[in-house]
C-alpha positions in Angstrom: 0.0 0.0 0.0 1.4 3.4 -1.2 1.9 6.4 1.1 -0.5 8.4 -0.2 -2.8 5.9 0.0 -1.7 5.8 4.3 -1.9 9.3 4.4 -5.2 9.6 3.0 -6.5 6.6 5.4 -5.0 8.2 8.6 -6.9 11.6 7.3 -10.1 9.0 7.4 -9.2 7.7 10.7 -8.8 11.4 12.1 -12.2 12.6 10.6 -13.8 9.2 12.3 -12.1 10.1 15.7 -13.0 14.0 15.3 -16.6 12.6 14.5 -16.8 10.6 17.8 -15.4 13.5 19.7 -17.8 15.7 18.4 -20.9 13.4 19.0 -19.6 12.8 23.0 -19.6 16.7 22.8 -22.9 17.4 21.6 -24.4 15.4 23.2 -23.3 16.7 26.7 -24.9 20.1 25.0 -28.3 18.2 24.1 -30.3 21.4 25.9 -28.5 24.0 23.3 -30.8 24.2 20.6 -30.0 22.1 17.4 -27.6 20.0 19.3 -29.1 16.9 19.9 -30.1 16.5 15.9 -26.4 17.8 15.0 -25.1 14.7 16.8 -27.2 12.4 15.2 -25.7 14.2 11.8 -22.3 13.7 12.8 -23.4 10.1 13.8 -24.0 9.4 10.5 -20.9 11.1 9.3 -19.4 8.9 11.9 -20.8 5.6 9.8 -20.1 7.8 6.6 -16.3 8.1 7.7 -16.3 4.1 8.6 -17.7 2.6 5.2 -15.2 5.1 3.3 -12.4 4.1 4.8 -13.2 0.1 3.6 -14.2 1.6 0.5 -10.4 3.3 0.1 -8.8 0.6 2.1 -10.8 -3.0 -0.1 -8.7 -4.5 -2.8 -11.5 -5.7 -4.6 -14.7 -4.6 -5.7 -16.7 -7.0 -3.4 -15.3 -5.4 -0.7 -15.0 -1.8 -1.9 -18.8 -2.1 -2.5 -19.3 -3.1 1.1 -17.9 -0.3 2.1 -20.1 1.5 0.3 -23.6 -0.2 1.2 -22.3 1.0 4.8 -22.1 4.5 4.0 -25.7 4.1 2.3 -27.0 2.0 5.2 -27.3 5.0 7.3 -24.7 8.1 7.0 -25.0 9.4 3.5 -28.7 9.7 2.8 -29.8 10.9 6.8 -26.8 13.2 6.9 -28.7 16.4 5.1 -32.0 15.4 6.7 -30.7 15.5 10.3 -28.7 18.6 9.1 -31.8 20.0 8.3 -34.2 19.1 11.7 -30.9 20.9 13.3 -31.0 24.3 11.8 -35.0 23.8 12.5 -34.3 23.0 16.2 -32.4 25.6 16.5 -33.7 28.3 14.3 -37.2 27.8 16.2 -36.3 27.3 19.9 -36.3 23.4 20.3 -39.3 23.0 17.7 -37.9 20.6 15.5 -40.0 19.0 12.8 -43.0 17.1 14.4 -43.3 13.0 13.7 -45.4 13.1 10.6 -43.0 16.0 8.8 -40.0 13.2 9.9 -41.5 10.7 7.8 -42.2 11.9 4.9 -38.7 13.5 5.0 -37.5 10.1 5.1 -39.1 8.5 2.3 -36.5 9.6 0.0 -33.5 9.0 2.1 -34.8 5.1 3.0 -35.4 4.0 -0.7 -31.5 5.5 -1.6 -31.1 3.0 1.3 -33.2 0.7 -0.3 -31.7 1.1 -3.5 -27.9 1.4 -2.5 -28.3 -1.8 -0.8 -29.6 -4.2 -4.1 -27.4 -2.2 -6.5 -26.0 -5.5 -8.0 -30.0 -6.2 -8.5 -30.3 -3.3 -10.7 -28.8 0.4 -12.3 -31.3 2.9 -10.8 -28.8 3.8 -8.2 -25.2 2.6 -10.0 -24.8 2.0 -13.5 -21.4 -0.7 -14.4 -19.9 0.0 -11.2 -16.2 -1.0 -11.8 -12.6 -0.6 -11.2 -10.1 1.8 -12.0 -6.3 2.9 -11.0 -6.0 6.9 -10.2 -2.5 7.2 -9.2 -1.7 4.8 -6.6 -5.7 4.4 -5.6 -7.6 1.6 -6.5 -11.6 3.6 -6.6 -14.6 2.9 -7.9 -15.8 4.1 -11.4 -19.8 4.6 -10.7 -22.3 5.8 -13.2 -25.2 7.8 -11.9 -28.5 6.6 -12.1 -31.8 7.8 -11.4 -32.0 7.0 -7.6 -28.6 8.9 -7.3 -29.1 11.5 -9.2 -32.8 12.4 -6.6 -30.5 11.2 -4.0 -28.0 13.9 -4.4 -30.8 16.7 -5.6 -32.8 15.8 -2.4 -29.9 16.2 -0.2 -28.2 19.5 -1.9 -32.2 20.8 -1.8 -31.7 19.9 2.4 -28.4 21.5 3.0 -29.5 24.5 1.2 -32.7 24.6 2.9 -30.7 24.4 6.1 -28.2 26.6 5.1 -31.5 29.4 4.5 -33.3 29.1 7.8 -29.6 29.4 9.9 -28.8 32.6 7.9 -32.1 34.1 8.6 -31.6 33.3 12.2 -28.0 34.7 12.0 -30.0 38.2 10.6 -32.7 37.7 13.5 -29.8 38.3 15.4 -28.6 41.0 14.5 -24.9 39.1 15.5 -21.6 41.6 15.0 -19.8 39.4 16.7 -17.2 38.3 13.5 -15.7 34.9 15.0 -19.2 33.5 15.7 -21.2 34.6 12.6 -17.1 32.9 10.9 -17.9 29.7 12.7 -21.2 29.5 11.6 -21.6 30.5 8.0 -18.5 27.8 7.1 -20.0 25.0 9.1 -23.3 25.9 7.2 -21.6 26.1 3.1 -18.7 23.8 4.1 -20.1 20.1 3.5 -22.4 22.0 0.3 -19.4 22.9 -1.6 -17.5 20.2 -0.8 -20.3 17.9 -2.2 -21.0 19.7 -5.6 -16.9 19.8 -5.7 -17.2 16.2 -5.9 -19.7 15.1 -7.8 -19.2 16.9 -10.6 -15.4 16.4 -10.6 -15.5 12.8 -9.8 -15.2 11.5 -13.5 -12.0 13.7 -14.0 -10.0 15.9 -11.1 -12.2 15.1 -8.1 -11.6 11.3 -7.5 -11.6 11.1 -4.2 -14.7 12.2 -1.6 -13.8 14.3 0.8 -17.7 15.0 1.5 -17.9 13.4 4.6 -14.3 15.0 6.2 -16.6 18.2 5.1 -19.5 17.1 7.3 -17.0 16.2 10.5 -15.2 19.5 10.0 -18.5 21.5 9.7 -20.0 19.8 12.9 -16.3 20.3 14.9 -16.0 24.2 13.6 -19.8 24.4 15.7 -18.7 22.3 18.3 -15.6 24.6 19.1 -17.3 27.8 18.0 -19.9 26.5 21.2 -16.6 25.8 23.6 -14.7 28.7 22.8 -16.6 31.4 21.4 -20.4 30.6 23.1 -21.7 30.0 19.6 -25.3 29.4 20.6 -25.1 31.5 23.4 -27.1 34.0 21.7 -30.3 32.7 20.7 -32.4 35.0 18.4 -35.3 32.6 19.7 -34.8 33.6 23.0 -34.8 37.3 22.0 -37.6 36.9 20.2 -40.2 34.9 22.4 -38.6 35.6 25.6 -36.3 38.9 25.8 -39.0 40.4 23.6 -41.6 39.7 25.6 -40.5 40.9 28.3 -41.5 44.9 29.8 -37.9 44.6 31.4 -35.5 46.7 28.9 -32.4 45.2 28.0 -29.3 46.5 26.5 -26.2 44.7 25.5 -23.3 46.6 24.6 -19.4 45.4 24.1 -16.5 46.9 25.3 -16.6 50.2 24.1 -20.1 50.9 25.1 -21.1 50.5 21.8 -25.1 48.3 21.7 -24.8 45.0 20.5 -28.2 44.1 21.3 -31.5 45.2 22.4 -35.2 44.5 22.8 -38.5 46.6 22.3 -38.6 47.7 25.8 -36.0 49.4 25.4 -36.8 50.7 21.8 -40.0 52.4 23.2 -37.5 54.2 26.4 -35.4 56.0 23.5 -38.3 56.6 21.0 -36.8 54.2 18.6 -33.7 56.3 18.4 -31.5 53.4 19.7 -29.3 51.6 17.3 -27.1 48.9 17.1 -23.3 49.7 17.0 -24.8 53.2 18.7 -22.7 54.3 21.4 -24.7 54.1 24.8 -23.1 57.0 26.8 -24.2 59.1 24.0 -27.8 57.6 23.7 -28.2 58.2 27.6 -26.8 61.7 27.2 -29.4 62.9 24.7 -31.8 62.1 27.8 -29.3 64.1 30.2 -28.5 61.3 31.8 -24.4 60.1 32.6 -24.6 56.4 32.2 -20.7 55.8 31.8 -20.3 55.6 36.1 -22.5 52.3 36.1 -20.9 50.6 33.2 -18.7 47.5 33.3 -19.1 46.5 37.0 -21.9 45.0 39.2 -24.7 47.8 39.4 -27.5 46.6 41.5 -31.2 48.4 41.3 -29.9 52.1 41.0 -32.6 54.9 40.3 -32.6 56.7 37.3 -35.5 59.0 35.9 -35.9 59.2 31.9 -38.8 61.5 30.8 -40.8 61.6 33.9 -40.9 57.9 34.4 -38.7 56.1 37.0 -35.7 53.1 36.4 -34.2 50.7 38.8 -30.8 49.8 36.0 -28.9 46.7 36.8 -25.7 45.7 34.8 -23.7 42.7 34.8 -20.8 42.4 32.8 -19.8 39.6 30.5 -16.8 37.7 30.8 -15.2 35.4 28.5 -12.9 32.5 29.2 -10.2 33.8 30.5 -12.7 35.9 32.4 -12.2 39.5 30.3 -14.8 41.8 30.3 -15.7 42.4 26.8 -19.5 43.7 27.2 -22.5 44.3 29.7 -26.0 43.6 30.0 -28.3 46.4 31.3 -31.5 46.2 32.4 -33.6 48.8 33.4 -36.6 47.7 35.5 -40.0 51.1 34.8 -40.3 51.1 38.4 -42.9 54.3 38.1 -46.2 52.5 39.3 -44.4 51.4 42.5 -43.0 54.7 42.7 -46.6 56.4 42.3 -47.7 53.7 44.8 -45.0 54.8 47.2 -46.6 58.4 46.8 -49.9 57.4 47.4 -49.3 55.5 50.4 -47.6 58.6 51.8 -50.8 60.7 50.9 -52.6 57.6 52.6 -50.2 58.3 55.7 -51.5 61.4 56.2 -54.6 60.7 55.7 -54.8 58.2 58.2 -52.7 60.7 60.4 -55.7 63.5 59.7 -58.3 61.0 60.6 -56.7 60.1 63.9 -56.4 64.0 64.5 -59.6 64.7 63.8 -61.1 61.9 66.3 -58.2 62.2 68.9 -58.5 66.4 68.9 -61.1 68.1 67.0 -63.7 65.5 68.2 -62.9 65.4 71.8 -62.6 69.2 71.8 -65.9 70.1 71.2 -67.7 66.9 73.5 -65.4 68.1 76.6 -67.3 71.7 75.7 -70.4 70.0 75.9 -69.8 68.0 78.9 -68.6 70.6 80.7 -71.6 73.3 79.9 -74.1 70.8 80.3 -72.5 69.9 83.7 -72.3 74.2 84.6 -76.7 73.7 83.8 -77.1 70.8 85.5 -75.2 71.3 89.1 -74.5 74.7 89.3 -77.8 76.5 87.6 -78.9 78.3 90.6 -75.9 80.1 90.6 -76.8 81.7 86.9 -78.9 84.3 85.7 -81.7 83.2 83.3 -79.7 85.7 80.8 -76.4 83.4 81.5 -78.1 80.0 81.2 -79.6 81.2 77.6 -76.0 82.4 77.0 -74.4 78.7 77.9 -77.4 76.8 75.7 -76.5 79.6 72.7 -73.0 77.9 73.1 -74.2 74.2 73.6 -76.3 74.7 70.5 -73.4 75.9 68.8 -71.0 73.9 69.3 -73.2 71.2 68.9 -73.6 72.4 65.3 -69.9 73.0 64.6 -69.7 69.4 65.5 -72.2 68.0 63.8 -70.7 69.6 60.7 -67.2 68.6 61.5 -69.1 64.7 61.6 -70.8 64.9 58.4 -67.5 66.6 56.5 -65.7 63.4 58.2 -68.6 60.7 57.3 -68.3 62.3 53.1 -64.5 62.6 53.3 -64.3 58.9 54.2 -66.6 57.3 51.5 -65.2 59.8 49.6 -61.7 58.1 50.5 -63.2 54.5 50.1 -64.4 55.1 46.8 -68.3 54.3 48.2 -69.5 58.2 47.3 -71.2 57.6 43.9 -72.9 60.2 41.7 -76.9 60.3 41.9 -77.4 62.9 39.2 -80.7 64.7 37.9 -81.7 67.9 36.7 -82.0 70.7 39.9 -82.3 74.5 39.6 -78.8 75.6 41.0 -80.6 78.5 42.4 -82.9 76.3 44.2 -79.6 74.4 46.0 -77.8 78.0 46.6 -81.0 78.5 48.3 -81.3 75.2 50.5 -77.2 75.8 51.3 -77.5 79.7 52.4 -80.7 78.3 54.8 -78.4 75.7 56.3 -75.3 78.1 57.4 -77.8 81.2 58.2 -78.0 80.7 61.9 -74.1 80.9 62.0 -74.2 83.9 60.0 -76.4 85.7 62.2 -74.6 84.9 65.3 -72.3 87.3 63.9 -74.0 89.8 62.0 -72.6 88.6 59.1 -75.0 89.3 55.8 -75.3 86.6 53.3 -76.1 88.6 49.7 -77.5 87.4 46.6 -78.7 89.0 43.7 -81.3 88.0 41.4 -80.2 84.9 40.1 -81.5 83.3 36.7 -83.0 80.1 37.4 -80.3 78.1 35.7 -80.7 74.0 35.4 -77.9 71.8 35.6 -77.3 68.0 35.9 -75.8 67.2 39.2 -75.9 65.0 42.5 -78.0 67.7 44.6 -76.3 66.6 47.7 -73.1 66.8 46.5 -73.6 70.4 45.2 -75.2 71.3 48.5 -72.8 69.9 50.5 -69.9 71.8 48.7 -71.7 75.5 48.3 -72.7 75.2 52.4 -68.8 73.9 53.2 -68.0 77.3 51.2 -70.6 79.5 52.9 -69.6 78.3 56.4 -65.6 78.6 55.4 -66.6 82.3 54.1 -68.8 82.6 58.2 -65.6 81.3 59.9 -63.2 83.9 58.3 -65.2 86.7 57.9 -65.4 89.6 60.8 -68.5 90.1 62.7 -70.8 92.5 60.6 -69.1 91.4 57.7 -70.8 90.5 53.9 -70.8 87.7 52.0 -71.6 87.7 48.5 -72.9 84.7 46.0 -73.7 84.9 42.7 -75.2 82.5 39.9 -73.8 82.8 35.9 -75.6 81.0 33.2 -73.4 80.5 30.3 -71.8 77.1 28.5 -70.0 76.8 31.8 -72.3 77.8 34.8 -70.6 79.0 37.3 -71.2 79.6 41.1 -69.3 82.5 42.9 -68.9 83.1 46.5 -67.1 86.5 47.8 -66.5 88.1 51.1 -64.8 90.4 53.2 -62.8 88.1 55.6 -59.2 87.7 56.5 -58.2 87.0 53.2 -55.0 84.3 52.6 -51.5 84.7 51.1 -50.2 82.9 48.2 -48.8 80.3 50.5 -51.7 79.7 52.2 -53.9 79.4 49.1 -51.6 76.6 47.6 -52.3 74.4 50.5 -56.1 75.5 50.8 -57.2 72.2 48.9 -54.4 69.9 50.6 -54.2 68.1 54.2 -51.1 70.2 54.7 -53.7 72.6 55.2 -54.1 72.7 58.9 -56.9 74.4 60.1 -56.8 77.9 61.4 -59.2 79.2 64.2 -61.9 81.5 62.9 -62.4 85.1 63.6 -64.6 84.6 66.5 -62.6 81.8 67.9 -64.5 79.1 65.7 -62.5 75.9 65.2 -62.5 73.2 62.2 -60.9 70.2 60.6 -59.8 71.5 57.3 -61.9 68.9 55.9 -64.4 71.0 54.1 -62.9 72.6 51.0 -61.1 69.1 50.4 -64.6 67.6 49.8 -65.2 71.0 48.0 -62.5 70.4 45.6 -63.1 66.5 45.5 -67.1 66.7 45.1 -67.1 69.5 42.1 -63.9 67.0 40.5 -66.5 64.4 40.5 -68.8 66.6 38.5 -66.1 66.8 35.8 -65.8 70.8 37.0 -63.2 72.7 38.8 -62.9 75.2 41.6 -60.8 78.4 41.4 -60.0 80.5 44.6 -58.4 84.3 44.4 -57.5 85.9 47.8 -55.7 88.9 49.2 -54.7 89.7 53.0 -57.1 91.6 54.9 -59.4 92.0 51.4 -61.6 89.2 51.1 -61.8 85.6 49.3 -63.4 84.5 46.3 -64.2 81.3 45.1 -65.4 80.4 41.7 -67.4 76.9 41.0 -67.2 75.9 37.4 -70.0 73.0 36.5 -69.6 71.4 33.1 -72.9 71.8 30.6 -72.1 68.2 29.3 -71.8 66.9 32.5 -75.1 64.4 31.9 -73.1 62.6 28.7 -69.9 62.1 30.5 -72.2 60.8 33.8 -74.0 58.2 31.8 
């Protein structure tokens, strides 16, 4: 036996050991996708590399045709379709062809079996098979028949089919990494060229097959693009129906900051002005924002705000084998509903601080007064003037008022608060409800002198919750009472128009511009009134909250030591947006 002929064995025997490293390989990688059915490929190549060698190695043509039947038995005509399920696998995130689609894939492939196996019966697959000298190899002449001819078209059509969906994948990607997209584009065209190479050089300059050393390389180029290079370790599947899915934005850039990848969470944070190969200090810059600080070590849940929405960003850098840095991951978690929930449980804080003030202070208050007068009637009453004891049950019946107020503002602030206050809305004359809320604070008024004024007022209809409308024109009234000096005025006034509109003036205390920008707010505390009169600074909350409900709004416009005015707004559509 010649050298060359040696040399070209050992080359067989290498590309048979290389196969059966590669299939112990993949195999321990059977959970990367496309693995499991590139292993059975280079299984076959395995088989392919086995029957070759007897093929190369047979000095006659019984043998050499053994050789062959064994490369036909299972390698050669499986080889392209498992090649095939492969890309599939891994193209579509594990969903490799189903049973049925297996079947009729192999109907082709098992009649080349078929036919390669009872060649001596028949030339559909091999026409005169025989024996010639090319150098110092003794080969097999073959001519092609039919089987072999939709043999090899039905496994070029395969490769190249596989060949397609892994490219798209690769452009799903969007992969810049050059050593990976290397690794993968030659184990995809590799065993292709190799193939047509052959066969159409193997009557002249291409005698011997080198197809399946093609196959082993291609599968061991994958196999060490995986080790070395985390091949699959960037799965546009995963992108797609995971990373893409998710509301979590995620950036990967390399080592210069520059984005490698990202998903449309992130897209819709930068208006779709993110790019790949973009570099990200400059993207977060156009948002005012210096990212380079967090970049390229453990960042864990920092705060950021981009356009008036909140970011927890995370980054964890990516090593490589020899445990370099060469790119980060950043995600940025929208942490703005927890954030608005953190502010509204503050605002909740205070609220249940108010409520507890009110009961624990404004309530007792006003029931020690009434103990304590009722007791002055009850033990003591001999000791008073009928003048005095009228005076005491002026002030029992007043504060008993004041309190009874301060309960109801407290009973509609809380189902305000709970959500249980619900619109009841029909058509009322707003004059008739100024009317009904001036009866129900004139008593206060009186006690000190203070005139309540209203001019003719057009008899304008509106669709509201009566109640509500009351409520919030008497909390006004009785705010303008408290802060108005005795024999003071207090004006109210009705306008028709396309927005009716309620006003109440008078010629109080007045507020500064401080004092008016907490008027609607619990950091509001309440003030004592002119004649001493004292409050929750409940009312012109339910004010504000009650006309809100109404789709309207409340104005206020005070000066020191002039006078208040407040303006109610009602909308004139208010009935469409109600039902």
């Amino acid at each position: 036996m010649s050298f060359d002929v040696i040399l070209f064995l050992s080359f067989i025997t290498i590309s048979t050991l290389v196969s059966l490293a590669v299939v112990i390989f993949l195999l321990s990688k059977e959970k990367a996708p496309g693995t499991i059915y590139l292993a059975f490929a280079e299984m076959a190549c395995l088989v392919w590399n086995i029957g070759y060698f007897i093929e190369i190695a047979g000095s006659s043509l019984a043998v050499k045709m053994i050789g062959v039947k064994i490369q036909y038995f299972f390698a050669m005509p499986f080889a392209p379709i498992f090649w095939y399920a492969s890309a599939r696998h891994f193209s579509s995130l594990k969903k490799a062809p189903r049973a049925l689609e297996f079947i009729l894939l192999a109907i082709i492939p098992t009649f080349t079996v078929i036919l390669a196996l009872t060649t001596e019966l028949h030339s559909f697959f091999y026409v005169s098979p025989h024996l010639i000298t090319s150098g110092n190899f003794l080969l097999i002449e073959k001519g092609w028949g039919i089987g072999f001819i939709i043999h090899m078209a039905y496994s070029y059509i395969a490769i190249f089919v596989a060949a397609i969906i892994m490219l798209q994948s690769l452009r799903k990607q969007q992969l810049i990494f050059k050593k990976q997209a290397a690794f993968l584009l030659s184990g995809i065209f590799l065993p292709w060229i190799t193939s047509l190479i052959y066969v159409f050089g193997m009557s002249s300059f291409m005698r011997l097959d080198f197809t399946n050393a093609s196959f082993t390389l291609s599968a061991a180029m994958i196999a060490w693009g995986m080790y070395k290079h985390g091949l699959f370790d960037l799965i546009p599947q995963a992108k797609e129906k995971v990373i893409e899915a998710l509301r979590v934005s995620i950036i990967v850039i390399d080592q210069s900051n520059r984005v490698v990848d990202f998903n449309s969470s992130a897209r819709l944070i930068f208006d779709n002005s993110i790019q790949i190969a973009q570099n990200l200090i400059d993207l977060f810059s156009l948002k005012g924002i210096k990212i380079a600080p967090f970049l390229h070590h453990d960042v864990k849940a920092e705060e950021l705000s981009i356009d008036d929405r909140y970011y927890e960003i995370s980054v964890t850098p990516v090593h490589d084998n020899a445990d370099k840095i060469n790119g980060s991951i950043l995600t940025l978690y929208d942490v703005t509903h927890q954030k608005n929930i953190e502010k509204e449980l503050v605002e909740l804080n205070k609220t249940k601080d108010k409520f507890f003030s009110i009961i624990a202070h404004d309530l007792r208050n006003p029931f020690s007064s009434l103990i304590g007068l009722s007791d002055l009637l009850r033990t003591d009453k001999e000791l008073y003037s009928e003048e005095e004891r009228n005076e005491i049950l002026l002030r029992i019946q007043e504060v008993s008022q004041n309190t009874f107020k301060l309960l109801e503002n407290l009973l509609n602030w809380s189902k305000s608060q709970l959500g249980s206050y619900h619109i009841q809305a029909e058509i009322h004359s707003l004059r008739a409800l100024i009317t009904e809320a001036i009866l129900q604070v004139q008593i206060s008024a009186e006690q000190k002198n203070i005139s309540i004024v209203h001019d003719e007022m057009s008899d304008v209809s509106c669709y509201v919750d009566a109640n509500m409308i009351i409520t919030a024109i008497r909390n006004l009234l009785s705010n303008a009472v408290k802060f108005t000096r005795k024999g003071g005025k207090i004006t109210i006034s009705l306008f028709e128009g396309p927005t009716p509109q309620i006003v109440i003036s008078d010629n109080g205390i007045g507020m500064n511009k401080e004092q008016v920008n907490k008027l609607f707010t619990l950091e509001k505390l309440s003030e004592t009134g002119t004649a001493g009169e004292i409050g929750s600074g409940l009312g012109l909350i339910i004010v504000k909250e009650f006309i809100e409900k109404h789709r309207g709004k409340i104005t206020v416009e005070s000066t020191p030591d002039v006078g208040t005015t407040f303006t109610i707004s009602l909308p004139s559509d208010f009935r469409a947006v109600a039902d």
